[in-house]
ZAMIBA-359863 format. One record per residue: residue in one letter; x, y, z of N, C-alpha, C in turn. Coordinates in steps of 0.001 Angstrom, whole numbers, plus 524288, in hexadecimal, padded with zeros to 5 digits. Example, Ala and Ser with C-alpha at 12.3 -4.5 7.8 and 13.67 -1.06 7.14 Angstrom:
REM ZAMIBA-359863
A833867E9C681E788300C7EE6C81E78833907F31C81E78 S832327F73681BA8835667FBDC81BE4832648001E81EBE 
//
This chain:
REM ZAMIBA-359863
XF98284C9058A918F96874C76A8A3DEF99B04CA4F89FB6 XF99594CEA28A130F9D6F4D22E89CA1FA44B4D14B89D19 XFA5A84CF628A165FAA184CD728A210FAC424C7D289B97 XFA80D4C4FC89DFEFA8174C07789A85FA8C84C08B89580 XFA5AB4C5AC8936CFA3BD4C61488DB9FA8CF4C7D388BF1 XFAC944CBEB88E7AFB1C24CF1188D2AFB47B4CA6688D0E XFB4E24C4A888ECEFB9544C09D88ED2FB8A74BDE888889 XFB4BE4BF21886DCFB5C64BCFC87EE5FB8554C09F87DFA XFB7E94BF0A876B9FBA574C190874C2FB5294C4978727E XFB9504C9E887138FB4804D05A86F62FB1C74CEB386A49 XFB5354CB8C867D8FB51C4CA708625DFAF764C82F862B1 XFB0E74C2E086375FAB944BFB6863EEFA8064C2B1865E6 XFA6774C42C86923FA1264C43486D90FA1894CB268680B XFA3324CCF186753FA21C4D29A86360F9F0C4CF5B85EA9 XFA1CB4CA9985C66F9FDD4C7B58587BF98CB4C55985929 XF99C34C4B585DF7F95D84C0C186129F91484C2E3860E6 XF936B4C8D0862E3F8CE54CD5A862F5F8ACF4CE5E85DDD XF8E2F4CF3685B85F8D684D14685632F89FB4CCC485476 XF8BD24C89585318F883D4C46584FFAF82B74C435853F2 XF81A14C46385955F7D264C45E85B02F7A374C74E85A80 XF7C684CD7885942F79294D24C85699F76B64D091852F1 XF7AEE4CF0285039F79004CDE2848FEF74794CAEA84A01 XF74974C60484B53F70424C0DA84C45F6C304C30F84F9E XF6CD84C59F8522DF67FC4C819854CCF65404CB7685221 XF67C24CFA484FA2F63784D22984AC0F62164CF87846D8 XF65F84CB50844ADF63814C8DF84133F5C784C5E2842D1 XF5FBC4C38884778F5A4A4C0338498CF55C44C34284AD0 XF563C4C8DB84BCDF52454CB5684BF0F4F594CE45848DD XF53A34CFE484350F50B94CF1783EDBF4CB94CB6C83CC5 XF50474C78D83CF9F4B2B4C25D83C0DF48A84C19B83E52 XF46F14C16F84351F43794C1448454BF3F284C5118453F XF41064CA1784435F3DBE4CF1684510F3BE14CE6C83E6D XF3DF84CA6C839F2F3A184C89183484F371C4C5C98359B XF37764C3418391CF35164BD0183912F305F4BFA083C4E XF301C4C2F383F6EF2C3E4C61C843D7F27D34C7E983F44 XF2C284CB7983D17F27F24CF8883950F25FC4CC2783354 XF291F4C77D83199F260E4C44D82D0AF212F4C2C282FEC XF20894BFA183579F1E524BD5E836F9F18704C20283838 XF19A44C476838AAF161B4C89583BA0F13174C97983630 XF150E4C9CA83283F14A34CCD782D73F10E34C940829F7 XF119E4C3F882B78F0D514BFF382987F0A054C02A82B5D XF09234BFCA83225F04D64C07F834B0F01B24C55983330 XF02ED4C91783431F00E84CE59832FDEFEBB4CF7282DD8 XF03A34CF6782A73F02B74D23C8250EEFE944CF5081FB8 XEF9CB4D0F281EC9EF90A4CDEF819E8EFB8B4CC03816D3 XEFB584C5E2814AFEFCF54C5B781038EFD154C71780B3E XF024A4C98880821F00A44CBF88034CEFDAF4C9C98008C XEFA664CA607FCD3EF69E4C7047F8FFEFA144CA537F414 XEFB764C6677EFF2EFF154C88F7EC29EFA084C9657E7DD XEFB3A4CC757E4AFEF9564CCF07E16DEF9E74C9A27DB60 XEF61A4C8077D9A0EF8B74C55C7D399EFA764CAB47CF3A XEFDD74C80D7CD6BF02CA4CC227C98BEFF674CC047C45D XEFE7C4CEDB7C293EFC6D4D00A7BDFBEFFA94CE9F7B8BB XEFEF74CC407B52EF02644CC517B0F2F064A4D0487AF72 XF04704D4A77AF31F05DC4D9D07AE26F0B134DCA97B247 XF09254DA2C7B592F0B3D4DBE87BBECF10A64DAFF7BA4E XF0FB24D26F7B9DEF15384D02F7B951F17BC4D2277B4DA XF174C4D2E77B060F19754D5BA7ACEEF1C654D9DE7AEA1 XF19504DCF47B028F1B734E3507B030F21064E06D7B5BA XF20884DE717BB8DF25274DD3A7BE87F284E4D8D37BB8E XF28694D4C57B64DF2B314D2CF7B33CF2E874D6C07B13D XF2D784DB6D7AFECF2FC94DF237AB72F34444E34F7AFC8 XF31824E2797B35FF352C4E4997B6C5F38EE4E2D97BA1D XF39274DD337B9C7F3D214DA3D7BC17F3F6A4D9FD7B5FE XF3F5D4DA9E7B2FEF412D4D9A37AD13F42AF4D6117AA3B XF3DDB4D24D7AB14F3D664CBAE7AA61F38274CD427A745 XF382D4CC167A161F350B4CDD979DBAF30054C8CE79EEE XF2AEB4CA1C79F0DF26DA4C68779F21F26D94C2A779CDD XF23184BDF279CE1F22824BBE77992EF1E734BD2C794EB XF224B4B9D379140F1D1C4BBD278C63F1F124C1BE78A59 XF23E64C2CC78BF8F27A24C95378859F2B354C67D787A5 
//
């Protein structure tokens, strides 16, 4: 078997591994999101948001520095 593999070329089959590394962590990144989003719905409460107070939005308006309405 190892006979065979030495009759390509180094180039390719060096090229060859490399991109299957890559695609293999990639794919196991994503998958290891798709594991833990999934898990994370089942499990985790849903946030309940809070309503924003007039005051609230003002004061994060002034700090993105997009003047309210009504100034």
């Amino acid at each position: 078997m190892d006979d065979s593999g030495d009759a390509k070329p180094k180039g390719l089959n060096g090229g060859l591994i490399v991109l299957i590394v890559v695609f293999g962590l990639l794919l196991m990144f994503l998958i290891g999101n798709f594991v833990l989003y999934t898990y994370a719905q089942k499990n985790l409460p849903p946030k309940k948001k809070k309503p924003i107070s007039k005051k609230k939005m003002k004061k994060e308006r002034l700090k993105q520095g997009v003047s309210a309405p009504g100034e």
